[in-house]
N, C-alpha and C positions, 0 to 999 in steps of 0.2 A: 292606699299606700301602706305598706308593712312599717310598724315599725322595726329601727335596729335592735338588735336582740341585745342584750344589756352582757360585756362578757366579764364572765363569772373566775377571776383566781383561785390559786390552790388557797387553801386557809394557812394563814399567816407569813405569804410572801410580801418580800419587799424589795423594794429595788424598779428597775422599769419595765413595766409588762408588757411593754412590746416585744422584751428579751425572752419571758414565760414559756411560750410553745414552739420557738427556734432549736432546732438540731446541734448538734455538738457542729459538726461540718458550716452549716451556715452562720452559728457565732464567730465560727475561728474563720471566716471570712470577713469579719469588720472591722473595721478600725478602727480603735479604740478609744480615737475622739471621737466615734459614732456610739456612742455606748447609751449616752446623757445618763449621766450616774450622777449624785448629788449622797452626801453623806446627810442631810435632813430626811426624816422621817424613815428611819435606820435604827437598827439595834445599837451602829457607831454612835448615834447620838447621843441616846443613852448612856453607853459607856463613857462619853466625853465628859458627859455634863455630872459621871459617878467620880472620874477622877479628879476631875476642877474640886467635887466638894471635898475627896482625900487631900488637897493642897491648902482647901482654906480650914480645915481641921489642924492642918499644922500649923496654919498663919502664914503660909507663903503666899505672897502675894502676883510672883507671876503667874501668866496661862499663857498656854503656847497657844499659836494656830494650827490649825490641822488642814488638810486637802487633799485628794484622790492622786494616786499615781500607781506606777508599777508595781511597787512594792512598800514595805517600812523601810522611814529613813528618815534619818535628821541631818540637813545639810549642815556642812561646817560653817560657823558663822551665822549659821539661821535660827531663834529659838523659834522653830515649829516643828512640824510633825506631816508627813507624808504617810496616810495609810496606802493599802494596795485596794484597789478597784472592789477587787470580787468581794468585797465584804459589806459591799454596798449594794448586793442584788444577790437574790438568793440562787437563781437559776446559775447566775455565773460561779458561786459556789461550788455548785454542782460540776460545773466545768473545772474548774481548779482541781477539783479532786481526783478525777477523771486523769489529768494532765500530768498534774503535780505529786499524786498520790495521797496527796493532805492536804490540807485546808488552815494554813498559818495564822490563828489568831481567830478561828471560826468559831469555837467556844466560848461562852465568857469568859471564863476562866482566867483560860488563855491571853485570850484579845485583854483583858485588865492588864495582866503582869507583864506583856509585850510595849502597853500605852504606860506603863509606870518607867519601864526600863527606858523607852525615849522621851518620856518628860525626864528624864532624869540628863540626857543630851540635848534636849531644849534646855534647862535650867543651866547648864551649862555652859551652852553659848549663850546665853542672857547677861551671864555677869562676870562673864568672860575667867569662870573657876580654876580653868585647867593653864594659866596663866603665872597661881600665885607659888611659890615657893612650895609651902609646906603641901596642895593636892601636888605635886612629881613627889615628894618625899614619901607620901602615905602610897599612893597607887603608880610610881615609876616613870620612866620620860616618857612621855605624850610624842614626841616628837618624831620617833624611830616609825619608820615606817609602816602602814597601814597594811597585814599580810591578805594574802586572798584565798589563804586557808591557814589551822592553826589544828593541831595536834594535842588533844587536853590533856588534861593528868586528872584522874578519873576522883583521887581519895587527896588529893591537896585540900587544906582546911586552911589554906591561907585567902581565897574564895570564896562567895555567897552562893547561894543557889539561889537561881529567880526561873529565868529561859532554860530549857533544855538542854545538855551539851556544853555544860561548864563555861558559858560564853565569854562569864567574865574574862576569861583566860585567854581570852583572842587578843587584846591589848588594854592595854592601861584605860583609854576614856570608857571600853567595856566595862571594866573593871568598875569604876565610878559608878556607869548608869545604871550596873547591877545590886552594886549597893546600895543608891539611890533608891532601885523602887524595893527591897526588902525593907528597907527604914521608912517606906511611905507608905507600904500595905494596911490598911488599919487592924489591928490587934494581931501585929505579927511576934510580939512578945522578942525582939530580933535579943535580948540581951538575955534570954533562958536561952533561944536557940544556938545559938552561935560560943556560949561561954565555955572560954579554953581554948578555940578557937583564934588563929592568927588574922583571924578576918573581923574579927572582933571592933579590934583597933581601927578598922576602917567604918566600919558602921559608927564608932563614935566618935569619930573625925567627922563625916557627914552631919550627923547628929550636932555637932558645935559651929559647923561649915554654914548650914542652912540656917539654922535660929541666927546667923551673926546676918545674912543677907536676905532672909527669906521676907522681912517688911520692907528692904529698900526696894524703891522704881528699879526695874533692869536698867542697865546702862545699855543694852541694844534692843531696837525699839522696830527690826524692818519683818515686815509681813509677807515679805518675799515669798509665792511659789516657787521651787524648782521640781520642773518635767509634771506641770499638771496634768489630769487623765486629757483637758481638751484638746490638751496640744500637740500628742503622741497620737502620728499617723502609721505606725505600723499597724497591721493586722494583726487579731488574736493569735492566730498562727505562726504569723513571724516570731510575737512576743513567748509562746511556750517553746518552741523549737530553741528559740538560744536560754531559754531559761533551763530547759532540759538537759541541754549541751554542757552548760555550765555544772550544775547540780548534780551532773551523772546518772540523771534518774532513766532507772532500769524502767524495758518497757516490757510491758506483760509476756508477751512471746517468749522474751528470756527464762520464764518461771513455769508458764503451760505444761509444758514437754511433760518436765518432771514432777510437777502436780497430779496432770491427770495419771500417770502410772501410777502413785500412791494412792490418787482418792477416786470417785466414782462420781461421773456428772449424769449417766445414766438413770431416767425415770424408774420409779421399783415402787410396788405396793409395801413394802415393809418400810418402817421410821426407821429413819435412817440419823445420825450425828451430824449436825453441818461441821466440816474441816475446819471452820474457820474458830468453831467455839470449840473442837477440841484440842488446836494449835494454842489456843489462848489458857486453855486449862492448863496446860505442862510447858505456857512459854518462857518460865524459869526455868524449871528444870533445862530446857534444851539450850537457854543461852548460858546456864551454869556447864554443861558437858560440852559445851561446844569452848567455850571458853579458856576451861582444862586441859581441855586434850591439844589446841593447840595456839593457846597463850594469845590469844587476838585479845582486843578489847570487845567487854562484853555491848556496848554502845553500838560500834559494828553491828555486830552480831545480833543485837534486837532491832535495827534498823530495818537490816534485811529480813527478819524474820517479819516482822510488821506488813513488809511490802506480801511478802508469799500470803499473810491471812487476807490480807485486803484481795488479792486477787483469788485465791480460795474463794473470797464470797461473792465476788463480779462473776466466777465463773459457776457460784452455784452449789459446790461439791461435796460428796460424803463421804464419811467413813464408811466402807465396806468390808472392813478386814478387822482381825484382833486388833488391840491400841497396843498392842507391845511389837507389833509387824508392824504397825503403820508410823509407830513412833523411832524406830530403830531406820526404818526410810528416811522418815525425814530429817534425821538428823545428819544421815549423809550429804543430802540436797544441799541443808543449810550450811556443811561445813564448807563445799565447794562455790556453792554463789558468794560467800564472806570471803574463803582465800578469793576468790575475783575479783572481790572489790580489793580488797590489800592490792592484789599484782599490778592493778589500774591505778592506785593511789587513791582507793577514795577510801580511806581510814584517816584521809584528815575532812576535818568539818569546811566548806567550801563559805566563806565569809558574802 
């Protein structure tokens, strides 16, 4: 009798390997309560158990829960924390990026300052912050309607930087949880960064907010899931199709055409420049000229150029012509996929 052959993973996946050697095609046939994802023995874990100690270095005594779902989210009323699926398995990563074009929270980096910004929404609704008088005074009424896109203002200093895309600036409890997690970064020095600054006053509103509550019990105590990954019977495919639909994300075919004219995917015995790292070398200059000449926001504008390098290197391609021919192309490319997105609307950030 044979034994089973013992199967061997890629080095340092995580997540469930029966997801491992499955096709783009046959993951985006399951349902995503078939996934069996678990945030234990996860890079997430880690990160949980790095910001729990950023809390108790402040003396704050709450910690939120956390749990698998579609995406990041703090329910109203809920002090926890909803991550998204794919961070929980590597191959599904792989899928996200594929779909999404990026991978939300995939970095450390990232994935910290994403968990800071919604503890900062779990603390929140813990002790019910956005409630007293003086947070509407410092960060505006909570009340007004929650938009489904917002429109930044790129050089406002009345704003933290944490999240990409000026977030705070989507609404007031944004606004909060952003300043929340720059006040909770450890050695963010936030009173060099920020001094002169109108946003200033907010980090040290935070800064008196939380030492005044950060040793009491929360006053709300529920552990409630909302839209856990077990309970979500759509299919992977369902779930990117309207996620795509939503978010505007451009699919590759839109960008091909005018790529391969510019660059070469054609095999050649000479070394060739990959497109993707020479797009990357001048992709200031190009979101500076594209910017210029017809006054878009430069955010746009790197967004979309971002999407063209990634598919540059999904497809392979090289520089085969002078860089002042290849660069004077593509600066056409990029200025007409960016007016697109303007004509479309999608020069505001989709919440």
């Amino acid at each position: 009798m044979k034994k089973k052959r013992k199967r061997t993973l890629p080095s340092g996946y995580f997540g469930n390997p029966e997801l491992s050697d499955l096709s783009d095609d046959e993951l985006l046939s399951l349902r995503m309560c078939d996934l069996g994802l678990k945030i234990e023995g996860t890079p997430l874990e880690q990160r949980i158990a790095h910001v729990s100690r950023e809390l108790a270095a402040k003396q704050i005594r709450f910690r939120p829960h956390f749990w698998l779902s579609e995406e990041w989210f703090t329910p109203d009323g809920v002090p926890g924390i909803a991550i998204p699926f794919y961070l929980a398995d590597r191959r599904l990563m792989r899928l996200e990026r594929s779909r999404m074009q990026e991978v939300e929270g995939g970095a450390a980096e990232w994935c910290m300052r994403i968990l800071r910004h919604e503890v900062g929404h779990a603390l929140d609704n813990a002790y019910r912050l956005r409630r007293r008088r003086s947070y509407r005074e410092v960060f505006g009424n909570v009340s007004i309607p929650y938009p489904r896109a917002y429109v930044p203002r790129p050089y406002s200093r009345s704003y933290v930087i944490n999240i990409e895309m000026w977030y705070g600036q989507a609404h007031p409890v944004e606004d909060f949880a952003e300043t929340f997690a720059v006040w909770l970064r450890p050695r963010s020095r936030w009173r060099q960064a920020y001094e002169n600054w109108p946003a200033l006053r907010k980090l040290e509103y935070v800064h008196t907010l939380v030492r005044e509550v950060g040793e009491k019990k929360p006053l709300v105590h529920s552990r409630r899931h909302v839209d856990p990954i077990k309970s979500l019977r759509k299919t992977l495919r369902e779930h990117y199709e309207q996620r795509r639909s939503y978010y505007h994300v451009e699919t590759s075919k839109d960008y091909d055409t005018d790529l391969l004219r510019i660059f070469s995917n054609g095999s050649t015995k000479k070394r060739r420049l990959s497109a993707s790292v020479f797009l990357n070398r001048i992709r200031g200059r190009l979101r500076r000229e594209v910017a210029e000449s017809t006054g878009l926001f430069r955010y746009t504008i790197d967004s979309v150029l971002g999407e063209m390098i990634q598919r540059c290197r999904e497809l392979k391609l090289k520089v085969d012509r002078p860089s002042r021919q290849a660069e004077r192309s593509v600066l056409i490319v990029l200025t007409k996929h960016t007016m697109r997105c303007i004509e479309q609307g999608e020069h505001q950030i989709s919440l």
